[in-house]
Structure formats: structure tokens, C-alpha cells
DSSP file (Angstrom, degrees, kcal/mol; ACC not computed):
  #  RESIDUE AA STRUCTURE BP1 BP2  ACC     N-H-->O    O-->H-N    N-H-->O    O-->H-N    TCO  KAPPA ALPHA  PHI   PSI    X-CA   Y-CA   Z-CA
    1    1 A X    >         0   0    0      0, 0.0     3,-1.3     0, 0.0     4,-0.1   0.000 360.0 360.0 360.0  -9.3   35.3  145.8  252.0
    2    2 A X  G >   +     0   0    0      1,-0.3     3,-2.1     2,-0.2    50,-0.1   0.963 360.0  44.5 -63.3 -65.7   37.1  145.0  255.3
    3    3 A X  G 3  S+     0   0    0      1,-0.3    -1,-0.3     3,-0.0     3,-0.0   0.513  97.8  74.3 -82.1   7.6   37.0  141.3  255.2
    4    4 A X  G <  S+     0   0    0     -3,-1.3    -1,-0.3     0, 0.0     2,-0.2   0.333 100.5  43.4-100.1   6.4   38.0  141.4  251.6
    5    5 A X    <   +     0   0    0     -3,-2.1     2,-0.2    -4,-0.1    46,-0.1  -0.908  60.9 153.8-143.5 149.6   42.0  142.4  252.7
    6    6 A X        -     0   0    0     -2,-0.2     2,-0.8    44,-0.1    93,-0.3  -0.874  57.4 -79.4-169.1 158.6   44.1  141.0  255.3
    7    7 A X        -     0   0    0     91,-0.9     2,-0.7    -2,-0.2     3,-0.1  -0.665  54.5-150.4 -79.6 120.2   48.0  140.6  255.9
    8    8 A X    >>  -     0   0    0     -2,-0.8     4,-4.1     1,-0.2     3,-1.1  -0.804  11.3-154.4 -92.6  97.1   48.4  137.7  253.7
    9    9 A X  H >> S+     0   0    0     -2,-0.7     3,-1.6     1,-0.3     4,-1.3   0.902  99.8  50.1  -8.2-101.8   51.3  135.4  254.7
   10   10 A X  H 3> S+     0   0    0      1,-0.2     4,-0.7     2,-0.2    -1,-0.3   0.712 104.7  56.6 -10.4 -48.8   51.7  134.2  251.5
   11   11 A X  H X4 S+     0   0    0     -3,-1.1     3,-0.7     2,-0.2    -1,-0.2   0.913 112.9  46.7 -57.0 -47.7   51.9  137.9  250.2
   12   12 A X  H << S+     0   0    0     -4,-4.1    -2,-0.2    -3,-1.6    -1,-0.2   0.466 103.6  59.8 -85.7   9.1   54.8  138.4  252.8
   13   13 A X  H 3< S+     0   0    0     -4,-1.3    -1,-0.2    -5,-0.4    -2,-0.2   0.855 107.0  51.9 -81.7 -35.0   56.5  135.4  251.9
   14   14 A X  S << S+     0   0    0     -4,-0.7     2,-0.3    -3,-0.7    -1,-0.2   0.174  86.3  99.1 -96.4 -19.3   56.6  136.8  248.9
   15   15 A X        -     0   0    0      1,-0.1     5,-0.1     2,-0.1    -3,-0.0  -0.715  68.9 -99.7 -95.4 151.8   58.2  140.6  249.3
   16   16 A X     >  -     0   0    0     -2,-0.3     4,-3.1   108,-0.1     5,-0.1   0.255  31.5-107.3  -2.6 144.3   61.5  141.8  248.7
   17   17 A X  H  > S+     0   0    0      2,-0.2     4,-2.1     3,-0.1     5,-0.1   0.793 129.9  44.6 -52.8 -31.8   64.2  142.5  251.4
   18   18 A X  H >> S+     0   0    0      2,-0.2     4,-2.1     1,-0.2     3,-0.5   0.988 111.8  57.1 -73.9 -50.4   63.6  146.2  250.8
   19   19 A X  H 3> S+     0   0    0      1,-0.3     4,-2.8     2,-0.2    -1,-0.2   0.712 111.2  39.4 -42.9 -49.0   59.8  145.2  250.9
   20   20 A X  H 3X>S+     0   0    0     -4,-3.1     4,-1.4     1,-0.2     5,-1.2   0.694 104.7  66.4 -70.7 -26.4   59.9  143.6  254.4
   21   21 A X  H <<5S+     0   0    0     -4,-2.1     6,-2.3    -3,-0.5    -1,-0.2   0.702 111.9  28.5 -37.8 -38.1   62.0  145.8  255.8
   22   22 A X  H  <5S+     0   0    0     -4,-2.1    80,-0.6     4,-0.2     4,-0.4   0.801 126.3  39.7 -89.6 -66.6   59.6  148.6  255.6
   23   23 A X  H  <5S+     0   0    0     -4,-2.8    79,-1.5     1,-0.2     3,-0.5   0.901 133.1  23.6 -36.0 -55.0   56.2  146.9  255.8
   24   24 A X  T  <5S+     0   0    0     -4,-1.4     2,-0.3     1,-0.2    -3,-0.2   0.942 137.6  32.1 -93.1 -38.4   57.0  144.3  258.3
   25   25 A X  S   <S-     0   0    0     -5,-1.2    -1,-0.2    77,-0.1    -2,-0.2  -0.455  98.7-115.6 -79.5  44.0   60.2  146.5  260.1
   26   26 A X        +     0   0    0     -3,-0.5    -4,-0.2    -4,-0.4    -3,-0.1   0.336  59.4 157.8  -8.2  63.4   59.4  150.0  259.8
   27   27 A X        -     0   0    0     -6,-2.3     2,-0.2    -9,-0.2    -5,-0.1   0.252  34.9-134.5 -60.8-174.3   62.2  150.8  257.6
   28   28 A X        -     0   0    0     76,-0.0     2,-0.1    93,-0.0     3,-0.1  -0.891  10.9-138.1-149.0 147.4   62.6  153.5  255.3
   29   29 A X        -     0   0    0     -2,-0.2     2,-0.2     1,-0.1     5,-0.1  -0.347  40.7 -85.4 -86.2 179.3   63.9  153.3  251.9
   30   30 A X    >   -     0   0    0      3,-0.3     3,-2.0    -2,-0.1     2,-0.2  -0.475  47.4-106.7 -70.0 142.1   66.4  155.9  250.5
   31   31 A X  T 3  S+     0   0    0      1,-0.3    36,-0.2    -2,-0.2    35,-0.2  -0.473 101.9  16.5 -56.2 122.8   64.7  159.4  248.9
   32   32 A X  T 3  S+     0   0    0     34,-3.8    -1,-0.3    -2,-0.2    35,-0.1   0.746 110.0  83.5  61.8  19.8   65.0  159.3  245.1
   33   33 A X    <   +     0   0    0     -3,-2.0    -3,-0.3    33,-0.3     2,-0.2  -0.031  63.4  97.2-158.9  85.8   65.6  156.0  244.8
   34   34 A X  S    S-     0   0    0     32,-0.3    88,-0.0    -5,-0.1    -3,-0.0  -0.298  78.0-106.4 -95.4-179.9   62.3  154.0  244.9
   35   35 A X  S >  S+     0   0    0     -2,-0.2     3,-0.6     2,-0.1     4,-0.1   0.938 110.1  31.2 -84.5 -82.4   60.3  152.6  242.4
   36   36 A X  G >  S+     0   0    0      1,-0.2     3,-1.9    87,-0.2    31,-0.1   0.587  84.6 105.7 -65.6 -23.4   57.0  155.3  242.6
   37   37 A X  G 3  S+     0   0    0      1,-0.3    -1,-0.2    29,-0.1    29,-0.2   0.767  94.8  21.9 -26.2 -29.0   58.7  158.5  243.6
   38   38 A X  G <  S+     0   0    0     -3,-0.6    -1,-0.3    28,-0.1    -2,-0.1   0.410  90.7 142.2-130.1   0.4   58.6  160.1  240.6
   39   39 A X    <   +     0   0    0     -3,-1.9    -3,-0.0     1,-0.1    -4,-0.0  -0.273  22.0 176.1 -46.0 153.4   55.6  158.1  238.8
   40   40 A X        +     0   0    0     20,-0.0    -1,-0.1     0, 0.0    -4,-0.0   0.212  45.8 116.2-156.9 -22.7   53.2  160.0  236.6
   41   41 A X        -     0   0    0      1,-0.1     2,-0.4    89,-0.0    16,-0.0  -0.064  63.3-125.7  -6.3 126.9   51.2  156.8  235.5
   42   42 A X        +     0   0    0     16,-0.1    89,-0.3    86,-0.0     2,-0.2  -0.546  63.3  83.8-125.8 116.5   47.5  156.7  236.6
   43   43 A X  S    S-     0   0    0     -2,-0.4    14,-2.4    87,-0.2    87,-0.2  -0.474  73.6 -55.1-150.1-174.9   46.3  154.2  238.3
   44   44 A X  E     -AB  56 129A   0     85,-1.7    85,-2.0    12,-0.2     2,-0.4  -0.305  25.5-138.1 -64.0 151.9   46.1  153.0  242.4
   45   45 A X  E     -AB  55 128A   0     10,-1.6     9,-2.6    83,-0.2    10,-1.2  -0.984  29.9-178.1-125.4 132.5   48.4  152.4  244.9
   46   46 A X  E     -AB  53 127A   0     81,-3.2    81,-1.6    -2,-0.4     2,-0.6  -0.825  37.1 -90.6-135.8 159.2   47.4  149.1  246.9
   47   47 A X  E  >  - B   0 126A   0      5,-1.1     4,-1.9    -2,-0.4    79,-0.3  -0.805  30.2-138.8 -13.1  60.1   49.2  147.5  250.0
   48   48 A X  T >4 S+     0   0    0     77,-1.9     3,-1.2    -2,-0.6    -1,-0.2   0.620 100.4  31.9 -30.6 -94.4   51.8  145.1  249.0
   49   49 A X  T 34 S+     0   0    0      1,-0.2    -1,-0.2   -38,-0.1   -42,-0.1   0.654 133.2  28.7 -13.2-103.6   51.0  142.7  251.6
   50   50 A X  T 34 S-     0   0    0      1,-0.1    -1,-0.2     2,-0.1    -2,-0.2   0.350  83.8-136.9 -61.7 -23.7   47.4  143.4  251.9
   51   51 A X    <<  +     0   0    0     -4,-1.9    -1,-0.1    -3,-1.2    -3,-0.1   0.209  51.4 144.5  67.4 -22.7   45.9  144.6  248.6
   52   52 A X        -     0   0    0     -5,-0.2    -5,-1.1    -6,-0.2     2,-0.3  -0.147  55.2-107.5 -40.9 123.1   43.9  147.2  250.1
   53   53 A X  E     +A   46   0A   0     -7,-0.2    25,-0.2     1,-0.1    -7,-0.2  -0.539  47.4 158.2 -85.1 117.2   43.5  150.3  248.2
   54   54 A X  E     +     0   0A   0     -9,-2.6    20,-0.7    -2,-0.3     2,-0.5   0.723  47.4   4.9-118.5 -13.3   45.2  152.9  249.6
   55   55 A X  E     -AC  45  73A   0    -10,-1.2   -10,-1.6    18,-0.3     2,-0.3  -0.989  52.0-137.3-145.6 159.5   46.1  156.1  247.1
   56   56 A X  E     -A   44   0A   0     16,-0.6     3,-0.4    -2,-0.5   -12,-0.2  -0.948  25.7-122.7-129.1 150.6   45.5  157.4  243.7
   57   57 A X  S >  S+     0   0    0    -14,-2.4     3,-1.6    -2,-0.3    -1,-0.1   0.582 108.0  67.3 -22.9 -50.7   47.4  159.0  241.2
   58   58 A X  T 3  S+     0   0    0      1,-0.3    -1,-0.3   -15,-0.1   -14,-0.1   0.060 103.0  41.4 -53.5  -2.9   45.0  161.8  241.4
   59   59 A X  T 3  S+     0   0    0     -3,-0.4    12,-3.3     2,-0.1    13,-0.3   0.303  91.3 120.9-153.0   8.7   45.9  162.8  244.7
   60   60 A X  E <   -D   70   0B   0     -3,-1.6    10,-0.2    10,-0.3     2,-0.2  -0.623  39.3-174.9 -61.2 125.6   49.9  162.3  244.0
   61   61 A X  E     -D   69   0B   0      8,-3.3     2,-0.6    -2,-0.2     8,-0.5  -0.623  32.9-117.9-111.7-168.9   52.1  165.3  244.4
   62   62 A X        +     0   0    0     -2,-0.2     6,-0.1     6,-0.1   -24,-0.1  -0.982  32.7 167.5 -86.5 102.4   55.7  166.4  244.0
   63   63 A X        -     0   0    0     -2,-0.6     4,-0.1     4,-0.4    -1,-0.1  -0.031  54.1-121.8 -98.9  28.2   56.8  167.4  247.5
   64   64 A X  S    S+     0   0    0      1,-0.2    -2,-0.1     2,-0.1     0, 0.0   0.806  80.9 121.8  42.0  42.0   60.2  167.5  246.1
   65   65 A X  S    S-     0   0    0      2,-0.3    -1,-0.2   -28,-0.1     3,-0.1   0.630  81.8-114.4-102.0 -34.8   60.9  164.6  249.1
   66   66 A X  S    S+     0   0    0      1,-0.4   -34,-3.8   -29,-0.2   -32,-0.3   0.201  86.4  89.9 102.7 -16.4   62.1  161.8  247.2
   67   67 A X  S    S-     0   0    0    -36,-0.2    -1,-0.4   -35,-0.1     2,-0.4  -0.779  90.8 -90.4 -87.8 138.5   58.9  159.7  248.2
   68   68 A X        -     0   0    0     53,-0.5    53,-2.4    -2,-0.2     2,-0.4  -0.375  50.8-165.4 -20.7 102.0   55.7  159.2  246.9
   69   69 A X  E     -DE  61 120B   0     -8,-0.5    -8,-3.3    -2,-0.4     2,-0.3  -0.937   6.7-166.9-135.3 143.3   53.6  161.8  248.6
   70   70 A X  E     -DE  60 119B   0     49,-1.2    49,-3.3    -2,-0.4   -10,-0.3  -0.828  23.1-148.5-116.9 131.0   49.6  162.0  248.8
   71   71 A X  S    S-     0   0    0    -12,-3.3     2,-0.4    -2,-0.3    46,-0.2   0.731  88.3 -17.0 -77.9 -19.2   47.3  164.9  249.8
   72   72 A X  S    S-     0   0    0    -13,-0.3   -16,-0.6   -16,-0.2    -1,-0.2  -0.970  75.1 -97.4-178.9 134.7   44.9  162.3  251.0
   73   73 A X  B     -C   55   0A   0     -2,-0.4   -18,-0.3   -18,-0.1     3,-0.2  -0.616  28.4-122.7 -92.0 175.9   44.0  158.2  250.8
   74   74 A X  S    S+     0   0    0    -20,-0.7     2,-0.3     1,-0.3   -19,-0.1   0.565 102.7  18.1-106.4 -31.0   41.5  156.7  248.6
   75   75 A X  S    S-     0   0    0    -21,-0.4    -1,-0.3   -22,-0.0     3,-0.3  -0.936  73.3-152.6-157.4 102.6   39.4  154.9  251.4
   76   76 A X  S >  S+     0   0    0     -2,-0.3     3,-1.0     1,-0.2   -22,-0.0   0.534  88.4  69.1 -73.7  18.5   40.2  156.6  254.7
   77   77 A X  T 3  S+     0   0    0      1,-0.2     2,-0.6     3,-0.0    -1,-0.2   0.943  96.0  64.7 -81.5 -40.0   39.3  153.2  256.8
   78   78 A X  T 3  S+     0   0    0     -3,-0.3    19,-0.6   -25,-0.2     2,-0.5   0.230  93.9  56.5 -92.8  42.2   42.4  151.8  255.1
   79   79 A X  E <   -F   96   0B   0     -3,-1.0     2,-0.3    -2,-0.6    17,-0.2  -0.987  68.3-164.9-140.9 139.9   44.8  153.9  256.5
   80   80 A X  E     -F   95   0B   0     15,-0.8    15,-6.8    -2,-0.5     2,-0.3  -0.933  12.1-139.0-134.9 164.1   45.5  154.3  260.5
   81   81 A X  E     +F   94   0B   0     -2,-0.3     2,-0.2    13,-0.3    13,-0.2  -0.998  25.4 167.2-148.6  91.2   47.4  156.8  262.2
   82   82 A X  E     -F   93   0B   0     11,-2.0    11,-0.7    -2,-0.3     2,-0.3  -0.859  33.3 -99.5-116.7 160.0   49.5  156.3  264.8
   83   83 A X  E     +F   92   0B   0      9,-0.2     2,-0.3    -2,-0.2     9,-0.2  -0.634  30.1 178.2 -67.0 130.0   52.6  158.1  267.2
   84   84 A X  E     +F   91   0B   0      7,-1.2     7,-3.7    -2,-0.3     5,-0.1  -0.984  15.0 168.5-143.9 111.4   55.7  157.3  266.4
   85   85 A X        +     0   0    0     -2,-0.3     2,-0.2     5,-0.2     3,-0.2  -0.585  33.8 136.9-130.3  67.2   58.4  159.1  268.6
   86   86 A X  S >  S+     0   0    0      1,-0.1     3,-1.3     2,-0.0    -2,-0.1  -0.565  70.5  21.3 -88.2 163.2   61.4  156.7  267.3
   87   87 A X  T 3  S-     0   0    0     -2,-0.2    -1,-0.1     1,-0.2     3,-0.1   0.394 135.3 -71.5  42.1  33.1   64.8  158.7  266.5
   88   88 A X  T 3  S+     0   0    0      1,-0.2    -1,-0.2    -3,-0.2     2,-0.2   0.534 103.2  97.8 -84.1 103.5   63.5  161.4  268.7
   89   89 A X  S <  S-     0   0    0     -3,-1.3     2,-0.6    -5,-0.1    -1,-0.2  -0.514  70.4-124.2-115.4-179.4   60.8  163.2  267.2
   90   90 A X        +     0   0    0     -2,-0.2     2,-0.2    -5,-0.1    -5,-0.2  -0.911  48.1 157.9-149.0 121.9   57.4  162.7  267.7
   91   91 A X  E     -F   84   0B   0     -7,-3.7    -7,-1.2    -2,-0.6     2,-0.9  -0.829  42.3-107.3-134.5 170.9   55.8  162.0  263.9
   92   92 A X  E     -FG  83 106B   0     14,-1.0    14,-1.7    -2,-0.2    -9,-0.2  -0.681  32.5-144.5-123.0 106.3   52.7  160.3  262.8
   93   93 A X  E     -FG  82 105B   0     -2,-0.9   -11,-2.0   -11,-0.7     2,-0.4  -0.218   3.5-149.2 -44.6 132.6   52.9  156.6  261.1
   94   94 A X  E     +FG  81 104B   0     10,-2.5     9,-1.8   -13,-0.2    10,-0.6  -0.817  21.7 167.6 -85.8 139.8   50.9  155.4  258.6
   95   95 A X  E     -FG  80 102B   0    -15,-6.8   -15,-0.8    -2,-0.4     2,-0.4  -0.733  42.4 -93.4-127.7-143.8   50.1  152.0  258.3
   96   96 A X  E     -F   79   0B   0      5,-0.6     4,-0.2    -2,-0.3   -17,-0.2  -0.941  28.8-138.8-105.0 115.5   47.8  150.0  256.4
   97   97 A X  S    S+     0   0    0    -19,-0.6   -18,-0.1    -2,-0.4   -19,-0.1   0.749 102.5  18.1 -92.9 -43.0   44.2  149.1  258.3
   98   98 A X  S    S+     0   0    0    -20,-0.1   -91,-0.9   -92,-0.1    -1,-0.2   0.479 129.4  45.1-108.9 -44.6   44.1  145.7  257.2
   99   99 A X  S    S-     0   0    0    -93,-0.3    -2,-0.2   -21,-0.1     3,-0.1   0.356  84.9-141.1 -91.4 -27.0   47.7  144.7  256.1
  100  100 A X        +     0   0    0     -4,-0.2    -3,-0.1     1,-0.2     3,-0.1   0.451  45.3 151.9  80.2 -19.2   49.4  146.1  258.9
  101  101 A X        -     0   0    0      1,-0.2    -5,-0.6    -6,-0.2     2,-0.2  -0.309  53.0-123.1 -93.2 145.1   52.2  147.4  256.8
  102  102 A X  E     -G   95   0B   0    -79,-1.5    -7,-0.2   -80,-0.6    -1,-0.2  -0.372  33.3-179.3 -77.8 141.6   54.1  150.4  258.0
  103  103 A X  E     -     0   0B   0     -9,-1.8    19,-1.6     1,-0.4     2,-0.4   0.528  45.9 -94.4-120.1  -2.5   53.6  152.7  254.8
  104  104 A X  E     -G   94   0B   0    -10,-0.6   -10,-2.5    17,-0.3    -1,-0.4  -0.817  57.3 -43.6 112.1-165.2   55.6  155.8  256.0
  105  105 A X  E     -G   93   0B   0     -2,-0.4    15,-1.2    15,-0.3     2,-0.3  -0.232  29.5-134.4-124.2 161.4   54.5  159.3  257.8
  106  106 A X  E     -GH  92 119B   0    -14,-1.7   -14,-1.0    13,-0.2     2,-0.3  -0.924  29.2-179.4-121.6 136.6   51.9  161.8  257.8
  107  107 A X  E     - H   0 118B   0     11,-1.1    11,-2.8    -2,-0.3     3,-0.5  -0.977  35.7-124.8-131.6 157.9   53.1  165.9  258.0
  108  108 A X  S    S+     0   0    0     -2,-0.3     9,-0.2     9,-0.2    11,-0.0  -0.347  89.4  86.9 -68.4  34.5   51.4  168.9  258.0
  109  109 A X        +     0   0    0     -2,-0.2     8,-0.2     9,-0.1    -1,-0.1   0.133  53.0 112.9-111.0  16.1   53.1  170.3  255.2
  110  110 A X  S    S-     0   0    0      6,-4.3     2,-1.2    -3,-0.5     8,-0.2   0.075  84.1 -48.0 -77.1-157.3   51.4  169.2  252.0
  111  111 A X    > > -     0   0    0      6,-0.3     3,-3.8     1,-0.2     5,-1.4  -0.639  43.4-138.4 -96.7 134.1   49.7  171.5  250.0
  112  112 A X  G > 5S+     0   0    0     -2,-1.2     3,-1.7     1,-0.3    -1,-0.2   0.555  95.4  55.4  -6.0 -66.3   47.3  174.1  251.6
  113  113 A X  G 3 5S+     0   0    0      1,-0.3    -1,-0.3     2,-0.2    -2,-0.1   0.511 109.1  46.4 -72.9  -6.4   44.5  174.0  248.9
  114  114 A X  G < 5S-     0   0    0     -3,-3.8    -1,-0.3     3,-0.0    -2,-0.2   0.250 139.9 -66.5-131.3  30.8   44.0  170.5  249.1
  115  115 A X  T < 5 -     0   0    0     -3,-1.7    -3,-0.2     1,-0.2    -2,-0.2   0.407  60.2-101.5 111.8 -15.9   43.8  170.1  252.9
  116  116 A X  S   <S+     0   0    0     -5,-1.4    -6,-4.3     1,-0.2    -4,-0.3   0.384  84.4 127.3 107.9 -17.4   47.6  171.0  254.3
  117  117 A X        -     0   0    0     -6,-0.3     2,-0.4    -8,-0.2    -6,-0.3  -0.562  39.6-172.7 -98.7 139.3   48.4  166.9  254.6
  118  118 A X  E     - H   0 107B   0    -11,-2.8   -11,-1.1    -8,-0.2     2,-1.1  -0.837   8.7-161.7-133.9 105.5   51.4  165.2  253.0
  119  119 A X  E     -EH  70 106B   0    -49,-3.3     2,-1.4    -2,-0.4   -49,-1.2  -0.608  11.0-166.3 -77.9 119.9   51.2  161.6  253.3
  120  120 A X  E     +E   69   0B   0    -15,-1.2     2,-0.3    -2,-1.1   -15,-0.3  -0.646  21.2 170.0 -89.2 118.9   55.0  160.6  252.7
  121  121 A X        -     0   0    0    -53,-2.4     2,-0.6    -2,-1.4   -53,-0.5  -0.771  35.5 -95.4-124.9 175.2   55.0  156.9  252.0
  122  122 A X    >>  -     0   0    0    -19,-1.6     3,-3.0    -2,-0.3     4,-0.9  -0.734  11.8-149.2 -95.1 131.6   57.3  154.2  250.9
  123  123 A X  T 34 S+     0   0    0     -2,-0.6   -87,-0.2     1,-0.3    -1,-0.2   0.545 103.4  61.6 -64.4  -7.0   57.3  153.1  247.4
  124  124 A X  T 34 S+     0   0    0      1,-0.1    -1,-0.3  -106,-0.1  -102,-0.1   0.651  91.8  64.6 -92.0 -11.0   58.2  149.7  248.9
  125  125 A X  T <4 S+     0   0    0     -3,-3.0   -77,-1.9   -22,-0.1    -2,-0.2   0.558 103.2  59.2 -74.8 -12.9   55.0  149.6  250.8
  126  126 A X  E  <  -B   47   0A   0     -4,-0.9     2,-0.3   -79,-0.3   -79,-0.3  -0.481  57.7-143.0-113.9-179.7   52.7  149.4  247.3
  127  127 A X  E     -B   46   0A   0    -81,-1.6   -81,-3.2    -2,-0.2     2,-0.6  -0.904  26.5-141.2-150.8 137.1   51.6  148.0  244.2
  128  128 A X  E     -B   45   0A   0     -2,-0.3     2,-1.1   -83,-0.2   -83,-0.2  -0.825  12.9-166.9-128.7 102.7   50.8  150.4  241.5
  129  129 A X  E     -B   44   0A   0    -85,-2.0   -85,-1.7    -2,-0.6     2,-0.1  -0.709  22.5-136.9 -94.1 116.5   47.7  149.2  239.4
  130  130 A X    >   -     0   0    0     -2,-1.1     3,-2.0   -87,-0.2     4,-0.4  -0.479  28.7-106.2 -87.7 160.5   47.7  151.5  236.3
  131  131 A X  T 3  S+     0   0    0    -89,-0.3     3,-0.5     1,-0.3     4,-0.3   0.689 116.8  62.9 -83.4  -8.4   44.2  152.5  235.7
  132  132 A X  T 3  S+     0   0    0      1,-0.1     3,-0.4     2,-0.1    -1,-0.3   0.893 105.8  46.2 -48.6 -42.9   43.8  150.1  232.5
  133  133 A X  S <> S+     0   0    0     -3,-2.0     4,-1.4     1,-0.2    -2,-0.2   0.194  89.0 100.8-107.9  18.6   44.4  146.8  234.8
  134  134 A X  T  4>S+     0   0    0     -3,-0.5     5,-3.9    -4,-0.4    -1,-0.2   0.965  85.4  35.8 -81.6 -26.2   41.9  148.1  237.5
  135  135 A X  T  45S+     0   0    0     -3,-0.4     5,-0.3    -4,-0.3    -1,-0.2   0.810 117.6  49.6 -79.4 -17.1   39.1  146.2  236.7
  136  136 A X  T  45S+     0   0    0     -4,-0.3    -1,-0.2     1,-0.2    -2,-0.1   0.633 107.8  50.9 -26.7 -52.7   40.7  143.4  235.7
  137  137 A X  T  <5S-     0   0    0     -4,-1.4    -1,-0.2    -3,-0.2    -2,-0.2   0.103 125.9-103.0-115.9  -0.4   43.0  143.3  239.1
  138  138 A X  T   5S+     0   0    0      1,-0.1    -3,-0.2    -5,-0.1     3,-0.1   0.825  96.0 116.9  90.2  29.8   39.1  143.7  240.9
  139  139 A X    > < +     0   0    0     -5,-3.9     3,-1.7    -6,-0.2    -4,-0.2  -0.413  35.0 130.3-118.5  39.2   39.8  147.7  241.7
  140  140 A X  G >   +     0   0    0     -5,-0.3     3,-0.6     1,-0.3    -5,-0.2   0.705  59.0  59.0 -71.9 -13.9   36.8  148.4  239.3
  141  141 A X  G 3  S+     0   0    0      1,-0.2    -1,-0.3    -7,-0.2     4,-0.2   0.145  97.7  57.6 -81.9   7.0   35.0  150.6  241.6
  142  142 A X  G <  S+     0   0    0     -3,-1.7    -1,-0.2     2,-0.1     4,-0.2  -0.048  74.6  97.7-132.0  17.9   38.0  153.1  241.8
  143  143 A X  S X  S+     0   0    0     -3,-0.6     3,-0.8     2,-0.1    -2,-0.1   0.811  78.5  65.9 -94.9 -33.7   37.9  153.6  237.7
  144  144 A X  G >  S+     0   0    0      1,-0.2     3,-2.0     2,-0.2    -2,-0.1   0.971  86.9  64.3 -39.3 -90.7   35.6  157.0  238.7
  145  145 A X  G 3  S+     0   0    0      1,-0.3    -1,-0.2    -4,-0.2    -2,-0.1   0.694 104.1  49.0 -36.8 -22.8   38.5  158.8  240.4
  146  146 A X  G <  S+     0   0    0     -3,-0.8     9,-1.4    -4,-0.2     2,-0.7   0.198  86.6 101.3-100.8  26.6   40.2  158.8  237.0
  147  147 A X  B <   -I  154   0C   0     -3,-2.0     7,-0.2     7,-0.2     5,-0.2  -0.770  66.1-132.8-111.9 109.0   37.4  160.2  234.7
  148  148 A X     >  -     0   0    0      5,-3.7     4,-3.6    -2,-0.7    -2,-0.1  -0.088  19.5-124.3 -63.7 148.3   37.5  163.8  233.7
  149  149 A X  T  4 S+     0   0    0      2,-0.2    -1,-0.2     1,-0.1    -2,-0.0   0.717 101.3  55.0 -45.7 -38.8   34.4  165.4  234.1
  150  150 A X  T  4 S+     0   0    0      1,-0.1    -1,-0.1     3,-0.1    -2,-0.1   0.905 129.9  10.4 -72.6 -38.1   34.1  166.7  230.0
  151  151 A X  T  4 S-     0   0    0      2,-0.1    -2,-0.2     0, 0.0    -1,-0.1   0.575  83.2-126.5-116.9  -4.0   34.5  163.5  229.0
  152  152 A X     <  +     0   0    0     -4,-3.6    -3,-0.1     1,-0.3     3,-0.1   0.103  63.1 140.4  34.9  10.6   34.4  160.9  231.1
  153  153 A X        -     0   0    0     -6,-0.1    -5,-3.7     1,-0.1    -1,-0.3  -0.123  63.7 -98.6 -41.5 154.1   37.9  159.7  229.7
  154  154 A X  B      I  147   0C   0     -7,-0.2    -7,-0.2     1,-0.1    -1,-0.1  -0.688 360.0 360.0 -94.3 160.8   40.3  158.4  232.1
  155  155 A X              0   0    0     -9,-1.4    -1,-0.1    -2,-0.3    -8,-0.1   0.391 360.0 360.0 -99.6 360.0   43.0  161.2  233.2
């Protein structure tokens, strides 16, 4: 799947001030008031830039942060992990494998049972493909993560 995402020019010709600010300037938008903070929707969360699928609904929590925050990503190749000791702290960045785009931080504070990890990211870093338009939008292979088990309905 690697050669099938890249930071697309075009894509970044294309974003928002907020957008490029984070992706391409490792901004951060303001807490509680993004787009996805509070979504409930379920579908994927893709790379603005890049398209590359990087979280699901399914793995969305409330960390009562004001961000999007994720126990985990969907495909961990597309997400790299770097030190980031700006404002001075020493944190870990996320970015995007593929895209490049800064997506926001990793803590050790998420919850416990599902692995301790809280990816905080920026709702300005994604595109939220609700789980009707995934095969459609060519994320058909990711329609699983949303199928309950009794029924194979999507959740």
C-alpha cells in the first residue's frame, strides 16, 4: 500500500490555513474547537494531504482533551514517531508515514485496557470517511473494522 499514498502537492495546494499550519507547520489547533473532536460518526480518519489511512472510529475515545484521541492507528506503517522537545518538553510527534503531515502527539495516558496510548491528533490533519462512502472513496478493505461480530452489521 505504500506507493499507493504520497504528499500530494496538489492535495496541499488545496488545504485550509488552519490545515497547513498543522500538517505542513506543526501547529496546533485550539481544544474544543475542531471539526472531529467530538465526532461519534463511524467511519476512517485519512491524511488530508496524503490519503493514507490512519484511525478508526472504533478506536476513538473521549480523553476529555478537546482533540480527537485514538488508542491506536489503523495501519501502524502509516504513522511514525518521532521526539519533539519544542516549547520545552520532550513529547512524541506523530506524523503521517507517507504524507509527512504533522498529525499531533502520542502520551502515555490513554486508557489502560486498551494498551495505556493516547494518540492526540489534530482534527485539521484528517478527512473523515464515514463508513458508508468507504468503498466508494477505495477504503473498502477497512469496512471489517466496523462489523459487529452478531451480525456483521456495521457499528
Amino acid at each position: 500500500m505504500s506507493d499507493k499514498y504520497r504528499k500530494d502537492p496538489e492535495a496541499i495546494a488545496r488545504l485550509t490555513r488552519d490545515q497547513y499550519g498543522v500538517t505542513q507547520q506543526d501547529a496546533t489547533e485550539p481544544p474544543f474547537r475542531n471539526e472531529f473532536w467530538d465526532n461519534h460518526e463511524p467511519g476512517l480518519y485519512v491524511d488530508v494531504v496524503s490519503g493514507e489511512p490512519l484511525f478508526a472510529s472504533v478506536n476513538k475515545f473521549d480523553s476529555g482533551t478537546g482533540w480527537p484521541s485514538f488508542t491506536v492507528p489503523v495501519e501502524a506503517g502509516n504513522v511514525v514517531e518521532r521526539q519533539d522537545s519544542s516549547y520545552g518538553m520532550i513529547r512524541t510527534e506523530v506524523r503521517s508515514a507517507h504524507g509527512d503531515s504533522h498529525l499531533g502527539h502520542l502520551f502515555p495516558d490513554g486508557p489502560t485496557d486498551e494498551g495505556g496510548l493516547r494518540y492526540c491528533i489534530n482534527s485539521a490533519a484528517l478527512r473523515f470517511v464515514p463508513v458508508a462512502d468507504l468503498e466508494r472513496e477505495g477504503y473498502g478493505d477497512y469496512r471489517k473494522l466496523f462489523e459487529t461480530a452478531e451480525d456483521g452489521s456495521a457499528s
